[in-house]
C-alpha positions as CSV (number, residue, x, y, z in Angstrom):
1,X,-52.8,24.8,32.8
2,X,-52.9,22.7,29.2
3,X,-52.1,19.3,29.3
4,X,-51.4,17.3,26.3
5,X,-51.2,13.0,27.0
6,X,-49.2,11.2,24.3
7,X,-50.4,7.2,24.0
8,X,-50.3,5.1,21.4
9,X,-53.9,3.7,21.9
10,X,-56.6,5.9,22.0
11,X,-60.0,3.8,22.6
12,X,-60.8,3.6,26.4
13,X,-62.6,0.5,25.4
14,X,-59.7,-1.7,24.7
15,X,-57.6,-1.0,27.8
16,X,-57.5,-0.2,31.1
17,X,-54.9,2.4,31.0
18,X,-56.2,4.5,28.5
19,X,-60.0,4.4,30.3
20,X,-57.7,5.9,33.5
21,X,-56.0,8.5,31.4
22,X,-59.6,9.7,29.9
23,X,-60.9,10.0,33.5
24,X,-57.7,11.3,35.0
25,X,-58.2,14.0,31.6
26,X,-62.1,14.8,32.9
27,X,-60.9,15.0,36.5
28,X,-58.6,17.7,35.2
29,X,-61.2,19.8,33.3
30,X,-63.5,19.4,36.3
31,X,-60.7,21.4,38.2
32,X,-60.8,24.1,35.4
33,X,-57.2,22.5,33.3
34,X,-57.4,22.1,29.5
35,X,-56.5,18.7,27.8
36,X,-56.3,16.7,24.6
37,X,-54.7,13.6,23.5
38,X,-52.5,12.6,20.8
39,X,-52.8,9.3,19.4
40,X,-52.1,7.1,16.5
41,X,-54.6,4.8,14.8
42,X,-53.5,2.2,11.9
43,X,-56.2,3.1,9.6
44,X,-55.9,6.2,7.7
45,X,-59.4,7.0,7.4
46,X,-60.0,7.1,10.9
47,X,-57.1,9.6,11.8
48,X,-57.6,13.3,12.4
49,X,-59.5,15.3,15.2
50,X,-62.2,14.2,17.0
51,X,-63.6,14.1,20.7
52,X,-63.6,11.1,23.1
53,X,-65.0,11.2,26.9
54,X,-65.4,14.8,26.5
55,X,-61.7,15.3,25.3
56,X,-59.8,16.5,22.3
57,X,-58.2,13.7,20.8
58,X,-55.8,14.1,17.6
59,X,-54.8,10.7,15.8
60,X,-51.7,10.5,13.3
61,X,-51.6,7.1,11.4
62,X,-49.0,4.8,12.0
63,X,-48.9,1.4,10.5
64,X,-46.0,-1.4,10.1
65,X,-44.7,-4.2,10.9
66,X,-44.7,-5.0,14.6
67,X,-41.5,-7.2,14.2
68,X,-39.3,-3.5,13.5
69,X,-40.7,-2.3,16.6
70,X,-37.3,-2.1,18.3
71,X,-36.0,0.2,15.7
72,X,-39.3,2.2,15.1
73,X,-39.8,3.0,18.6
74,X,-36.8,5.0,19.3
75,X,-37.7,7.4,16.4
76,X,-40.6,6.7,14.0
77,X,-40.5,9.6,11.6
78,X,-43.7,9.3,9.9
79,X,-45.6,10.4,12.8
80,X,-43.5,13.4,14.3
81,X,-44.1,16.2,11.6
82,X,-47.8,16.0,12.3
83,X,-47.0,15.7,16.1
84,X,-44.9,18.4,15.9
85,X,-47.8,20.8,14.3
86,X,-50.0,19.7,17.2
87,X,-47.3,20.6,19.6
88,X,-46.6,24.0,17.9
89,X,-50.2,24.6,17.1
90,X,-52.0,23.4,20.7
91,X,-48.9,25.0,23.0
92,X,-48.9,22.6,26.1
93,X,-47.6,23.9,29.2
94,X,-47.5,20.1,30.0
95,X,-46.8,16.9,28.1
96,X,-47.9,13.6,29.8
97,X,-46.3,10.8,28.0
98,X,-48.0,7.3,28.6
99,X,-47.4,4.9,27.0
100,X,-45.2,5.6,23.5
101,X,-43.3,2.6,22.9
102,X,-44.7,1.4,19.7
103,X,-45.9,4.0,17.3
104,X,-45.5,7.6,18.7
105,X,-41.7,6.6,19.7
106,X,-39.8,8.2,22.5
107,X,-38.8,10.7,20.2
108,X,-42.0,12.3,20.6
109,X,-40.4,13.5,24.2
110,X,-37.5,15.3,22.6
111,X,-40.6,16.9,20.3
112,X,-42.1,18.0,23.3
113,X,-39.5,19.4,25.3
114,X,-38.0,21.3,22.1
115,X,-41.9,23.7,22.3
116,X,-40.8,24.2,25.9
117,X,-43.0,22.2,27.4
118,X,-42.3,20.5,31.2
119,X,-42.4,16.5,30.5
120,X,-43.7,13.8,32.7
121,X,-43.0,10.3,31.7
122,X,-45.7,7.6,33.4
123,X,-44.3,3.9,32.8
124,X,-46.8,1.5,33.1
125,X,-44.8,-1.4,32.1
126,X,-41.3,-2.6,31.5
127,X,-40.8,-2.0,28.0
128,X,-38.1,1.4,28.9
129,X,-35.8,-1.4,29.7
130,X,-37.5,-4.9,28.0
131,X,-38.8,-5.7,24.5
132,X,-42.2,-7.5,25.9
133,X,-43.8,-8.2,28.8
134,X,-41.0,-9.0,31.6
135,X,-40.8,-12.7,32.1
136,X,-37.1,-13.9,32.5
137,X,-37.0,-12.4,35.9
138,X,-38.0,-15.4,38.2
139,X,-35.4,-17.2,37.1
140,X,-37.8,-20.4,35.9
141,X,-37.3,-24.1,37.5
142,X,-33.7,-23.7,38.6
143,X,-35.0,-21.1,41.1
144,X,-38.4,-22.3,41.8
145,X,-39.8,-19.2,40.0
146,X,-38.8,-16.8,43.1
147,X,-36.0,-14.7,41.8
148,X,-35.9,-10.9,41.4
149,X,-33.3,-10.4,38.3
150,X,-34.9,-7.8,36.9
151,X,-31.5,-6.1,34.8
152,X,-31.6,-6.1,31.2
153,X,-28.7,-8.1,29.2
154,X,-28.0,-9.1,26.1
155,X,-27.1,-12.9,27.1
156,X,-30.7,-12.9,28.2
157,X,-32.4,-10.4,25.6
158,X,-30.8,-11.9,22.6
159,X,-31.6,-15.7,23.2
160,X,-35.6,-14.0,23.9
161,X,-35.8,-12.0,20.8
162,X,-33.3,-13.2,18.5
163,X,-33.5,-11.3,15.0
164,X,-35.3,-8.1,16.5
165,X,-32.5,-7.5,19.5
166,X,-31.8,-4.4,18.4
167,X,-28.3,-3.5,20.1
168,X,-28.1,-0.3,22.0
169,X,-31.7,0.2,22.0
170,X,-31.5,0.4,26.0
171,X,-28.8,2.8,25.9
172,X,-31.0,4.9,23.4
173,X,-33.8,5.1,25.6
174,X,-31.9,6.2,28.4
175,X,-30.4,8.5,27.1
176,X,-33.5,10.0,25.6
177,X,-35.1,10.1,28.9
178,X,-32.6,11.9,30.9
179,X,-32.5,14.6,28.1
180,X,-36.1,15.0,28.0
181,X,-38.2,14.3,31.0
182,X,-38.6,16.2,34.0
183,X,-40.4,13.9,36.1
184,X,-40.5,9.9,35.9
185,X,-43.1,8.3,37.6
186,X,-44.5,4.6,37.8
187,X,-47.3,2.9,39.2
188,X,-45.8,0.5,42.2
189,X,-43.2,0.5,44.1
190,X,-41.9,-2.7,43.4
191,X,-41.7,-1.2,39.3
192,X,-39.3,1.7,40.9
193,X,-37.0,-1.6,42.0
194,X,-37.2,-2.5,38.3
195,X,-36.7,0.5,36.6
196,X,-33.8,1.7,38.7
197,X,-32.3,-1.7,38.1
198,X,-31.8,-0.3,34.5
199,X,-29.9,2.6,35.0
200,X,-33.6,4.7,34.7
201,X,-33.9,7.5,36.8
202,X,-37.4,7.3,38.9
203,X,-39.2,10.4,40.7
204,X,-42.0,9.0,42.3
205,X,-45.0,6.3,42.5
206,X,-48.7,7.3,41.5
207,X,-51.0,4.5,42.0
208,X,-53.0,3.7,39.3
209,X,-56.8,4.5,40.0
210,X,-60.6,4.3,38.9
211,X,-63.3,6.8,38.8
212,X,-65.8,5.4,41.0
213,X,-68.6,5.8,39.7
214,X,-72.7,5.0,39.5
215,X,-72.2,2.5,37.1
216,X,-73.4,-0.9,39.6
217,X,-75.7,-2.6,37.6
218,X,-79.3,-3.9,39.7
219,X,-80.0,-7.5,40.5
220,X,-82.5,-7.8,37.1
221,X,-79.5,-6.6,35.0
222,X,-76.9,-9.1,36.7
223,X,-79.7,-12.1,36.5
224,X,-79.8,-11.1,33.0
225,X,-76.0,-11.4,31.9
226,X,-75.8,-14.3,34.3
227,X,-78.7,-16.4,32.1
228,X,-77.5,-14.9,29.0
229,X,-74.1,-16.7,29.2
230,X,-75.3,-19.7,31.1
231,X,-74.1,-19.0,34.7
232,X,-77.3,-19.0,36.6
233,X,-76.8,-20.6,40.1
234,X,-72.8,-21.4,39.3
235,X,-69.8,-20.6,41.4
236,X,-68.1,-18.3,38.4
237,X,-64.2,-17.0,38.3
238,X,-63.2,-14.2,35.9
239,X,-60.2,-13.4,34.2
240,X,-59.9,-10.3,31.8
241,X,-57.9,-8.0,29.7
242,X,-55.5,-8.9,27.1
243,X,-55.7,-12.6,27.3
244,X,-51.9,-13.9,27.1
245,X,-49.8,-17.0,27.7
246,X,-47.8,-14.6,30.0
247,X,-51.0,-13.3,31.4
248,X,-51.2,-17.2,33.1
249,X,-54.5,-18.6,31.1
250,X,-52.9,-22.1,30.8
251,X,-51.7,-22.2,34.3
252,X,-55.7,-21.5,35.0
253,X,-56.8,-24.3,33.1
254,X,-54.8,-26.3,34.9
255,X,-56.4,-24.9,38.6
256,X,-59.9,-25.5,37.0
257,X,-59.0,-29.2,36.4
258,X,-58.1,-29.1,40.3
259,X,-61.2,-27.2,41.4
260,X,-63.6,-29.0,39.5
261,X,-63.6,-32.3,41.5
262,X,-64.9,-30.3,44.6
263,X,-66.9,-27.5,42.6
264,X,-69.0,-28.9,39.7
265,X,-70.8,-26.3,39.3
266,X,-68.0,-24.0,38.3
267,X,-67.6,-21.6,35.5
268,X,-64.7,-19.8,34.4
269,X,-65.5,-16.3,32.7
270,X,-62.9,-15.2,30.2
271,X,-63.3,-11.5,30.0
272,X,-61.6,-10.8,26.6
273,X,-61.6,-11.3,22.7
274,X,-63.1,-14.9,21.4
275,X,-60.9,-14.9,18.7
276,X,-57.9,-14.9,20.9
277,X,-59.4,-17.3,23.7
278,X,-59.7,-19.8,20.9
279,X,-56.0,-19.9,20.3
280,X,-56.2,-21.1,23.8
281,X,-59.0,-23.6,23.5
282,X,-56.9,-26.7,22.6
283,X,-55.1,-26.9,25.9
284,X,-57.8,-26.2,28.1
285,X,-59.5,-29.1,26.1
286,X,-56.6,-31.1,27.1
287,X,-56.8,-30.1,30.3
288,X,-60.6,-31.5,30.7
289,X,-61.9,-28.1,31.0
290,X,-63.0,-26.6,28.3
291,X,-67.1,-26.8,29.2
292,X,-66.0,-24.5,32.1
293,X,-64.9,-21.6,30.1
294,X,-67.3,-19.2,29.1
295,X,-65.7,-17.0,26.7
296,X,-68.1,-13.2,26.5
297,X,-65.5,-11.6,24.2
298,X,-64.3,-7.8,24.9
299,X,-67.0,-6.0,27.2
300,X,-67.4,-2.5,28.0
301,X,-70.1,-0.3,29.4
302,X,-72.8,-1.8,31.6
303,X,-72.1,-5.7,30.4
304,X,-68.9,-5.2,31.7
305,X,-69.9,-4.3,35.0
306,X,-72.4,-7.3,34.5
307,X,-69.6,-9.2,34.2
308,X,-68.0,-8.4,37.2
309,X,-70.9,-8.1,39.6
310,X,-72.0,-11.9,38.5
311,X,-68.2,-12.6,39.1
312,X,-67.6,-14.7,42.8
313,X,-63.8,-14.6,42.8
314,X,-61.6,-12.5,40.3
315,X,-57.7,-13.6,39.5
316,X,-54.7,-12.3,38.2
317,X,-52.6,-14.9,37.3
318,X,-49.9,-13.3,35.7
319,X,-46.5,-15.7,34.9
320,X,-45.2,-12.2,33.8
321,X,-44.0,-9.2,35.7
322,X,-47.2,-7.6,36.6
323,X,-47.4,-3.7,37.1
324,X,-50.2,-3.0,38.6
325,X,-53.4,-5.0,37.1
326,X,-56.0,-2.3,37.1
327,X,-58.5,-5.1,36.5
328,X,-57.8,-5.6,40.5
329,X,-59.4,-2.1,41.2
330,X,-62.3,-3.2,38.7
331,X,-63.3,-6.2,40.7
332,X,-62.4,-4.0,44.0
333,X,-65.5,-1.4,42.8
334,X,-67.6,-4.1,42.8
335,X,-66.7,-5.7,46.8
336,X,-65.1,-9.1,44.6
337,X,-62.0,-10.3,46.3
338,X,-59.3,-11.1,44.1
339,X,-56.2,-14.2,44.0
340,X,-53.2,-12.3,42.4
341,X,-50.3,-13.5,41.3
342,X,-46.7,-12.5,43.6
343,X,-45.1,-11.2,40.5
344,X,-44.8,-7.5,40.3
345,X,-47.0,-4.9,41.5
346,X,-49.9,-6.9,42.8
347,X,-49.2,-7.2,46.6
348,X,-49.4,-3.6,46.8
349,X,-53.0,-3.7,45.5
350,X,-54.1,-7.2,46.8
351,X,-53.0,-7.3,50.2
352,X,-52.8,-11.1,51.4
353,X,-55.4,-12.2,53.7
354,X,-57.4,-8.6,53.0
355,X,-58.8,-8.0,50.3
356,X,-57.9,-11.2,48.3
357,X,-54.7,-13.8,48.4
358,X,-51.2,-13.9,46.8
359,X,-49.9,-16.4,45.2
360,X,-47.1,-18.2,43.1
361,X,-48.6,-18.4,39.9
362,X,-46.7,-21.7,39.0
363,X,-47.5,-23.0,42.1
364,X,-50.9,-24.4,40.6
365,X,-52.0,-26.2,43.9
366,X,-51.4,-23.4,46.2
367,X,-53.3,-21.2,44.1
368,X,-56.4,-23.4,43.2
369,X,-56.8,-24.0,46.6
370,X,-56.6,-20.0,47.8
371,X,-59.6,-19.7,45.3
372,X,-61.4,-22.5,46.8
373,X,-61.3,-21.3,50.1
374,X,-63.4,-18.2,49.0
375,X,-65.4,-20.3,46.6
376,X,-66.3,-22.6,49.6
377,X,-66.6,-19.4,52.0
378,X,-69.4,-16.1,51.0
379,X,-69.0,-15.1,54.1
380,X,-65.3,-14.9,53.5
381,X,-66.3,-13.4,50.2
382,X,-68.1,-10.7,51.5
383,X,-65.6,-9.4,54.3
384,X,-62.7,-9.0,51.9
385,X,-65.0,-7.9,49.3
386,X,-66.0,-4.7,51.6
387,X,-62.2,-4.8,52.2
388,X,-61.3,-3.5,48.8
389,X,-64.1,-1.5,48.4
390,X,-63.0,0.5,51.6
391,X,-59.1,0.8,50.2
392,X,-60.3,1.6,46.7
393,X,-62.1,4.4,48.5
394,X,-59.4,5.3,50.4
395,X,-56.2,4.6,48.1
396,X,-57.0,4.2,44.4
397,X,-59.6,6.9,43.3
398,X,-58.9,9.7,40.5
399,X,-59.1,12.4,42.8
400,X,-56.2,11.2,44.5
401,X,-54.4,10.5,41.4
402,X,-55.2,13.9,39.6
403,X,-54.1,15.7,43.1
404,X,-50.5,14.0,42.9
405,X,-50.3,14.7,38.9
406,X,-51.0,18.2,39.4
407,X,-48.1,18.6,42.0
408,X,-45.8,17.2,39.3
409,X,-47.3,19.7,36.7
410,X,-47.1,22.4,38.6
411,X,-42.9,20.9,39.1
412,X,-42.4,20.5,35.6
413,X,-44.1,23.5,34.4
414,X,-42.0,25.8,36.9
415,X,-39.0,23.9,35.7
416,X,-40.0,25.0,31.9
417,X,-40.6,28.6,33.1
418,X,-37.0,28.5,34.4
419,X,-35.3,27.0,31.5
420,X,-37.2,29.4,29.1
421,X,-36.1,32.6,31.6
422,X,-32.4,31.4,31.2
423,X,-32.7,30.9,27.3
424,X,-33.9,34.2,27.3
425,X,-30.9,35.4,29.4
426,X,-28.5,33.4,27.2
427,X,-29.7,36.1,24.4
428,X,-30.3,38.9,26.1
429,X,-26.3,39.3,27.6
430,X,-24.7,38.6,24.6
431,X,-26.7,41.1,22.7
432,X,-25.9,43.8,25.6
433,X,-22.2,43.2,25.1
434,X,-22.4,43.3,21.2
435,X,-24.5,46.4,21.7
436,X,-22.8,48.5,23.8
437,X,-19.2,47.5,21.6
438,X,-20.4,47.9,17.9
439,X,-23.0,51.4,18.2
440,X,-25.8,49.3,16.9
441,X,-29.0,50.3,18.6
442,X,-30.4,47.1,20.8
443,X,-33.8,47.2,19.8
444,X,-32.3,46.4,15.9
445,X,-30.5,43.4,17.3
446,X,-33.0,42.1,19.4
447,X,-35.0,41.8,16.7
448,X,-32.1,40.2,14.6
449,X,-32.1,37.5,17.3
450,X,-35.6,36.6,17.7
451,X,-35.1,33.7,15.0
452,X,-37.2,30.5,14.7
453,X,-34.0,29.0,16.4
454,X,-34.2,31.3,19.4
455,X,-38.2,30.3,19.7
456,X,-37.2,26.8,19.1
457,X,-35.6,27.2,22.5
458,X,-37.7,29.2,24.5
459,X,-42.0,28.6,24.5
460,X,-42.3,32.0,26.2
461,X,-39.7,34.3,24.7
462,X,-41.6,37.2,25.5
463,X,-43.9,36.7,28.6
């Protein structure tokens, strides 16, 4: 089978998603599949074919201004000519569409389904329904941050984005996915809840998953990262990815100035880029505790797995809805419990009491002190450390994932065989009709009716 992922970022070193769909991609070859990737990449020079983790990768340039992203995303016309050349040229039996909301647009799906190609549609987020990362849900003060509002309307989205609401843009994307995909699937459970709120359509939940692999680092190379950013002998916390007021950094500051009365030697690691932690540096300076945040900048590779093997406790501290945090599966690789916020997808990962704690994320006492119970604790530590090794192992590997994906490939691409065999019949019995009435031999208007319009509809008009 040939499978074809759409995402807009294409560098497994700048997000957890796209490392997942790279391994997912290998796990797929290993199994005898073909793949390759489109992509988009804001610097011309840097666009065109290449290979990445052992994968085809082909990158169209797309570059503007992020504040039109409501309108660009629904069709950004600058990138679909060359997509549709790779779609004509590569002849998927599958596309996997990822994540498309900013440059490829979602009318890269009607691109693919119009080669004839079956269509899965992964959401690993909110944006099919919201502009940004899903805040407005809880419900803030006035309901102690604990409500589940999760439908989209414009008396809540225009007050949010003002100038960039874009009206009907919902209504666009819906209908753009019910003409084009063949199977929708997210990541939790508790995202199905969300989507379906919306009007969206939603087949089933994949877990997100890792590839776990040999990459633990040994005791010398942990020692090594440990002196290198000053955390010898320290109780350390980590928090990574995109660093983010929604992603809860200020409500961390605010646990550190709570821990640090009982835990002097604490160190906060902030797994991310320096340049945006240091948008962030005034308010943890006003909250006391900026000598306890070291900042590494983006890792990758072995200092990343440094990184988290030198970590004690790992959080998640989203104020957002979050969909999965595949940072939780990162620390789970290396036996580190993890505190997670009780916004989104988390409890499905972290399971309270197990393999880490839940927690209100604006409830800054309750969650400082669920980290200081494991910070005070390495027994504790340990136990739900092996914890979420063991459900990693048993829940969250790419094996598992690629043996659900390829039941929905095998789905889709059966449901693309059929609607190929009835454009073919759509043809055919006219043709017979107009053939048996007019004389006309039928080989001369078959061959009359095999137009770029009839291949248009049909990827196998003549299998």
């Amino acid at each position: 089978m040939r499978i074809l992922f759409l995402i807009d970022l294409w560098d497994p070193r700048i997000g957890s998603s796209v490392r997942q769909m790279y391994q997912h991609a290998a796990c797929l070859r290993e199994r005898g599949h073909e793949t390759a990737v489109v992509s988009t990449d804001p610097n011309r020079a840097e666009c065109g074919r290449r290979t990445v983790e052992g994968c085809e990768v082909y990158l169209l340039h797309s570059d503007y201004p992020p504040r039109l992203r409501s309108w660009v995303a629904l069709r950004h016309h600058s990138v679909l000519g060359p997509l549709r050349e790779v779609l004509v040229s590569w002849r998927p039996d599958v596309v996997h569409s990822h994540l498309i909301h900013t440059h490829l647009s979602y009318a890269a799906l009607l691109e693919a389904r119009s080669v004839g190609a079956g269509v899965v549609f992964t959401a690993h987020d909110s944006m099919t329904f919201c502009y940004q990362k899903l805040d407005c849900f809880h419900g803030g003060r006035e309901r102690a941050f604990a409500g589940k509002d999760y439908r989209a309307h414009w008396a809540k989205c225009i007050p949010c984005q003002r100038f960039r609401f874009r009206p009907g843009r919902n209504a666009a994307i819906r209908r753009v996915l019910e003409e084009t995909v063949d199977r929708f699937t997210v990541v939790t459970n508790e995202q199905r809840i969300a989507i379906r709120a919306n009007g969206i359509r939603v087949d089933r939940t994949i877990n997100n998953a890792i590839r776990i692999g040999d990459r633990a680092p040994d005791q010398a190379q942990v020692a090594a990262f440990r002196a290198r950013f000053g955390l010898t002998d320290k109780h350390t916390v980590a928090i990574g990815g995109r660093l983010h007021d929604l992603k809860g950094v200020r409500q961390v500051f605010e646990m550190l100035a709570i821990l640090r009365a009982e835990f002097r030697d604490l160190r906060m690691v902030a797994l991310g880029k320096e340049e945006v932690y240091r948008g962030f540096q005034p308010y943890a300076a006003e909250c006391g505790v900026d000598d306890l945040v070291v900042s590494t900048g983006w890792l990758d590779g072995l200092d990343l797995a440094c990184a988290l093997a030198a970590t004690d406790v790992m959080l998640t501290p989203s104020i957002c809805f979050e969909t999965f945090g595949l940072m939780n599966l990162e620390a789970m690789e290396f036996s580190k419990p993890v505190v997670a916020t009780s916004f989104g997808g988390c409890p499905e990962v972290i399971r309270d009491g197990v393999n880490g704690f839940v927690a209100n994320p604006f409830d800054v006492e309750v969650f400082a002190e669920r980290i200081a119970r494991l910070l005070r604790d390495p027994t504790l530590r340990a136990q739900m450390g092996a914890e979420g090794l063991r459900l990693l192992t048993e829940h969250f590997t790419i094996e598992r994932l690629t043996d659900e994906f390829l039941e929905e490939y095998e789905l889709v691409d059966a449901q693309a065989r059929a609607r190929a065999f009835e454009a073919r019949m759509l043809v055919w019995y006219p043709l017979k009709v107009a053939t048996r009435s007019s004389g006309r031999g039928e080989r001369s208007l078959r061959a009359r009716a095999s137009t770029a319009v009839y291949r248009r509809a049909s990827r196998r008009p003549w299998r």
